[in-house]
C-alpha positions as CSV (number, residue, x, y, z in Angstrom):
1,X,-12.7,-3.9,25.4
2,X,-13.5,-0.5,24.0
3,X,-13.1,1.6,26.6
4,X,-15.4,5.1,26.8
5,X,-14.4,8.4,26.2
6,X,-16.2,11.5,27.0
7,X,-13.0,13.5,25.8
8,X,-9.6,12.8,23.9
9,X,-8.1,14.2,27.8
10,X,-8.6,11.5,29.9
11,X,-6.1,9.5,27.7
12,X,-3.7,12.8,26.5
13,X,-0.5,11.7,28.7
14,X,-0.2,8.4,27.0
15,X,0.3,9.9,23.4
16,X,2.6,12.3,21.5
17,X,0.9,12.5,18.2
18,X,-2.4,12.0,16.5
19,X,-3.8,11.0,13.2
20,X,-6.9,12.6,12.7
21,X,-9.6,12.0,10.1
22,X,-11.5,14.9,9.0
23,X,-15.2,13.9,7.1
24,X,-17.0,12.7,10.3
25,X,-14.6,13.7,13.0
26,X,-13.5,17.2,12.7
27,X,-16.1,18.4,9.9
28,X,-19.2,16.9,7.6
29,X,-17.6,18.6,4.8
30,X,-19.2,21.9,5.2
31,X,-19.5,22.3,8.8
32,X,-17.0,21.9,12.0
33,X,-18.1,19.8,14.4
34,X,-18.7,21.5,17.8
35,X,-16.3,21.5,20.2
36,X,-13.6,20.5,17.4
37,X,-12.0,23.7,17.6
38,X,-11.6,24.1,21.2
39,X,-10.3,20.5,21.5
40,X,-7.2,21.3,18.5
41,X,-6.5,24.7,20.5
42,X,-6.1,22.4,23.6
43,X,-4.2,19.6,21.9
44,X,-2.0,22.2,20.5
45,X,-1.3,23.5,24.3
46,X,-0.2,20.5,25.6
47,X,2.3,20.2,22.7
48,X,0.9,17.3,20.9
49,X,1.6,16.8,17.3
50,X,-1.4,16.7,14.9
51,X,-1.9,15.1,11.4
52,X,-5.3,15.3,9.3
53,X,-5.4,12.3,7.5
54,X,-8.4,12.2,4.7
55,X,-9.4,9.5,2.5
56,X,-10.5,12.7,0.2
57,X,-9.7,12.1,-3.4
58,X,-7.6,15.4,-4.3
59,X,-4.5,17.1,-2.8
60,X,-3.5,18.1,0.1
61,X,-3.0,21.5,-0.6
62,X,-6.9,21.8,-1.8
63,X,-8.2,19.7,1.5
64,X,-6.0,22.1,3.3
65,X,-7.4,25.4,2.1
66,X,-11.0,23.4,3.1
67,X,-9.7,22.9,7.1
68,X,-8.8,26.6,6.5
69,X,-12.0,28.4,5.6
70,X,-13.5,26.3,8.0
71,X,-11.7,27.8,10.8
72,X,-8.9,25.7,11.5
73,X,-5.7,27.8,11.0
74,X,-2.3,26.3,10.5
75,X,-1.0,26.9,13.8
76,X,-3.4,24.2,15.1
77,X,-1.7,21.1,12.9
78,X,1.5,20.0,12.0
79,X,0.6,18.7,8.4
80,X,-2.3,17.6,6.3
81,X,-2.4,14.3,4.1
82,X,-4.5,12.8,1.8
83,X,-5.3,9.4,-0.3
84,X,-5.1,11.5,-3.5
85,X,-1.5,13.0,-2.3
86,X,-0.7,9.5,-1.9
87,X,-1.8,8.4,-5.4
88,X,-0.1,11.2,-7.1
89,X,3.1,10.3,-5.3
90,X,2.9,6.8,-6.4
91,X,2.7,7.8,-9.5
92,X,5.4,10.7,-9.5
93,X,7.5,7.9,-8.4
94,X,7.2,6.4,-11.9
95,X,7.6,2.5,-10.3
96,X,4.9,1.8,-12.3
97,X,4.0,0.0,-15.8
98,X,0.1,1.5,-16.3
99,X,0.9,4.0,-19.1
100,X,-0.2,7.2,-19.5
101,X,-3.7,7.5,-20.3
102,X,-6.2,7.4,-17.8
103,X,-10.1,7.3,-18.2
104,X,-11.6,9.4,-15.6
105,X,-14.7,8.5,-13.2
106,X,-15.1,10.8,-10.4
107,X,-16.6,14.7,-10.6
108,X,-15.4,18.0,-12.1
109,X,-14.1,19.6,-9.2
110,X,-11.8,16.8,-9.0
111,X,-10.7,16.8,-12.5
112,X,-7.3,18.4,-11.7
113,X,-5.8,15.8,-9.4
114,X,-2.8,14.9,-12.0
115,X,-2.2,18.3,-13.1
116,X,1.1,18.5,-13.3
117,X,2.2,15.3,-13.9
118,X,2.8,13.8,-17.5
119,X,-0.5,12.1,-18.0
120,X,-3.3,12.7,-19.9
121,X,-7.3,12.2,-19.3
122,X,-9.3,10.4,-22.6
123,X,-12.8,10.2,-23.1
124,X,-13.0,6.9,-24.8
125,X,-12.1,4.3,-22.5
126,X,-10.6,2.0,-25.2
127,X,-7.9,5.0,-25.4
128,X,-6.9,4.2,-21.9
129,X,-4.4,2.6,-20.0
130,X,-5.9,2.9,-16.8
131,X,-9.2,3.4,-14.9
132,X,-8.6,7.2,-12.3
133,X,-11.9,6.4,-9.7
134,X,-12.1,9.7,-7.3
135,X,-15.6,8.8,-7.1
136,X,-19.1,9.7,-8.0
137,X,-20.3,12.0,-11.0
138,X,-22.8,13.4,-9.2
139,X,-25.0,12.6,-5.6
140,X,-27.6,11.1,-7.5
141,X,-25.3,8.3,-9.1
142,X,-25.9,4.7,-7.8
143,X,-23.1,1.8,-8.3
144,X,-25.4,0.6,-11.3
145,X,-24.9,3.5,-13.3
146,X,-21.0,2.4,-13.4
147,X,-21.8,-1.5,-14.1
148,X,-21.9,-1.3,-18.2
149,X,-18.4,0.8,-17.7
150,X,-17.0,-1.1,-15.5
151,X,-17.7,-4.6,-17.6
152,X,-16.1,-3.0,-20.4
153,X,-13.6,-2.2,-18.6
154,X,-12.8,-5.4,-17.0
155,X,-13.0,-7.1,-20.8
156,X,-10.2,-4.8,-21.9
157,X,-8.5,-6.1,-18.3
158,X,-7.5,-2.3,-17.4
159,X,-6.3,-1.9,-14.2
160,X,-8.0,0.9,-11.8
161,X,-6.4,3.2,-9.1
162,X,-8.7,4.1,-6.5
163,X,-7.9,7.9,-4.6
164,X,-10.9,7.0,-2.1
165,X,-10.7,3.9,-0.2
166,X,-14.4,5.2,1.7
167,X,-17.3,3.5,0.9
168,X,-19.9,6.4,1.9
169,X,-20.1,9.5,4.2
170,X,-22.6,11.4,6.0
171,X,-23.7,15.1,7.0
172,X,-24.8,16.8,10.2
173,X,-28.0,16.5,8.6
174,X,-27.3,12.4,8.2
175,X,-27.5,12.4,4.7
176,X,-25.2,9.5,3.5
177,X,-23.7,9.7,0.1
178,X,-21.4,7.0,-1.6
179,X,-17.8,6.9,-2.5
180,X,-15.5,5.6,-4.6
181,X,-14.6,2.6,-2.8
182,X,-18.1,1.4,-3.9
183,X,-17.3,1.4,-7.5
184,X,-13.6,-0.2,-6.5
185,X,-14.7,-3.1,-4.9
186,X,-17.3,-3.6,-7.2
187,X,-14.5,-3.5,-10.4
188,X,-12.7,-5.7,-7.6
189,X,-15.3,-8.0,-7.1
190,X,-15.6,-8.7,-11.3
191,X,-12.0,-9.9,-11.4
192,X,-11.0,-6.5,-11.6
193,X,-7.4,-4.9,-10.8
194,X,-7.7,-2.2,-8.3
195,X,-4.7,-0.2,-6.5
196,X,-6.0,1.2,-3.4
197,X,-4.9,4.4,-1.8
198,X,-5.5,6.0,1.7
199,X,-6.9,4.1,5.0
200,X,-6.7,1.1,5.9
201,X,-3.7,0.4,3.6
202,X,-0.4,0.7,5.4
203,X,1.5,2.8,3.3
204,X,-0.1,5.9,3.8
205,X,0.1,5.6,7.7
206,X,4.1,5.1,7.0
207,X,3.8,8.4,5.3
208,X,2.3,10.1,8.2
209,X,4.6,8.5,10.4
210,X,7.5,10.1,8.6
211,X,5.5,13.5,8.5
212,X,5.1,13.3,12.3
213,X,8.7,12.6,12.6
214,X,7.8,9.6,15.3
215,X,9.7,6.4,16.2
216,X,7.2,4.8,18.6
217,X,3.8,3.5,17.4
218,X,2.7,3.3,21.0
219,X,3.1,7.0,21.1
220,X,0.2,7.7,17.8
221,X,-3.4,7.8,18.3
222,X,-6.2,7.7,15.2
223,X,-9.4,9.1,16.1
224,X,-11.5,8.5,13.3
225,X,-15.6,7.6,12.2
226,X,-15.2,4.4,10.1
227,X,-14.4,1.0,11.2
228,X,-13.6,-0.2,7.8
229,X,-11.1,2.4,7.2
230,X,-9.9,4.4,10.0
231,X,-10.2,1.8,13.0
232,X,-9.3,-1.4,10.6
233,X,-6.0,0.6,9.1
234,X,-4.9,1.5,12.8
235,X,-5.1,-2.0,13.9
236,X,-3.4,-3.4,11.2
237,X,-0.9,-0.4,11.5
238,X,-0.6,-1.6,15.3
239,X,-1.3,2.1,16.6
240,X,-4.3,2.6,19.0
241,X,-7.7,4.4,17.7
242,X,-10.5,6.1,19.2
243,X,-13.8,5.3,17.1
244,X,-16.4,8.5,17.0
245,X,-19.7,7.4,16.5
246,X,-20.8,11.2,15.9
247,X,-20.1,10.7,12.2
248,X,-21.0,7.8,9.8
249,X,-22.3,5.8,13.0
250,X,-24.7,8.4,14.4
251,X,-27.8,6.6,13.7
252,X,-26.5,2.8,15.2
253,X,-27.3,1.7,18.4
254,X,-24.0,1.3,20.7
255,X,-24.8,-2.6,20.8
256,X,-24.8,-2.3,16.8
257,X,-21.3,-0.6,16.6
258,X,-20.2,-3.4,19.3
259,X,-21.1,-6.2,17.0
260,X,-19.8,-4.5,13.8
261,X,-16.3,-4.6,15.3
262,X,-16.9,-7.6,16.9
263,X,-17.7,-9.0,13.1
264,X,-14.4,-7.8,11.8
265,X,-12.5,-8.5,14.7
266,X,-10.5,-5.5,15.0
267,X,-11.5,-3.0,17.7
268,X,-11.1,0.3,18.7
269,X,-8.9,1.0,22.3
270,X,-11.8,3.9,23.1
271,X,-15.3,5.0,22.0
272,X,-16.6,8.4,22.2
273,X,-19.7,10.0,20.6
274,X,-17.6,12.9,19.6
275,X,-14.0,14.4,18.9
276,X,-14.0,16.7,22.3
277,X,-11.3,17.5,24.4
């Protein structure tokens, strides 16, 4: 059912475009991958179209100038998109009744994700309209620090957005640390209400969609590391993915990874261990 890759090559004549992840296919947030580069320079010469698509909590300009000082210039991608460009759309869009206050839960170099737009961070969270989760303060946070916050929260009934939809990543050294989708779905699982942006959700696949300037979805590939987000959103998108088990999966066993789709019931069309060409 899912059917191995060695390299995204054996399959490149069936596709036009691809939405790539980055944390966990490309990079580990401070390190390309090997072999990334060489397979973008090659996807590049057989005229394929390229999107980054990140679940990363901030703009696109700022996870752009990342890809960049890592050593993926511009000529190698059409466009890069992220949850948090989503979110701040959303709410440029004004088709919204949250207010214009926003507690903020996530870390300082994250701070300036609404700059620019009319709203305005508080520290006292019975000041706010609405919960901003970008995720955790620091890497030593747990989910528990965030329960007494998040209860008070949910007794003033203030709704959250969520700019990270991942529940945890992982280094090349296979360090894991959690996201904010941990301390969504926990506000979600209290009764809480949580708008969701990024992968799986559909809307930000229409957006890349648009970006890529693509009618046919049979035409797209994902490649991306996570089966809740990047696998799951494709499917339910009705695009094909290719699942890299280099990233947040390196330590399962390939029978593992087999009955974690199998669970959810949504697979990947290929496998591969890594995003090569």
């Amino acid at each position: 059912m899912m059917k191995p890759l060695s390299g995204i090559s054996a399959v490149l004549p069936q596709y036009d475009a691809l939405i790539l992840d980055l944390w966990g296919v490309v990079h580990d947030g401070s390190h390309l991958y090997d072999g990334v580069h060489n397979a973008l320079v090659n996807l590049r010469k057989a005229g394929k179209k390229i999107i980054f698509l990140s679940n990363a909590p901030r703009r696109a300009t700022k996870v752009e100038k990342v890809l960049n000082g890592l050593g993926i210039s511009p000529d190698l991608y059409d466009h890069v998109f992220s949850s948090g460009e989503m979110g701040l759309q959303w709410l440029q869009a004004g088709k919204h009744h949250l207010g214009k206050r926003y507690y903020y839960i996530g870390p300082g170099k994250d701070l300036d994700v609404l700059d620019g737009l009319d709203f305005s961070r508080v520290d006292d969270i019975k000041d706010a309209d609405f919960l901003l989760n970008v995720g955790f303060g620091s890497e030593e946070q747990s989910a528990d620090d965030f329960m007494p916050l998040l209860r008070s929260c949910r007794t003033l009934n203030m709704p959250m957005l969520c700019l990270n939809p991942d529940y945890e990543v992982v280094k090349i050294t296979g360090e894991r640390f959690p996201c904010a989708g941990v301390i969504a779905r926990a506000y979600q699982n209290m009764g809480g209400l949580v708008t969701w942006f990024g992968k799986p959700f559909p809307a930000v696949y229409d957006q890349c969609m648009k970006l890529l300037s693509v009618q046919d979805k049979q035409r797209v590939l994902a490649v991306g590391d996570s089966i809740d987000t990047d696998i799951t959103g494709a499917a339910r998108y009705e695009i094909d993915s290719a699942l890299v088990t280099g990233g947040i999966l390196k330590k399962e066993k390939p029978e593992t990874i087999e009955a974690m789709v199998k669970k959810i019931g949504l697979f990947p069309n290929y496998v591969m261990p890594a995003f090569l060409f």
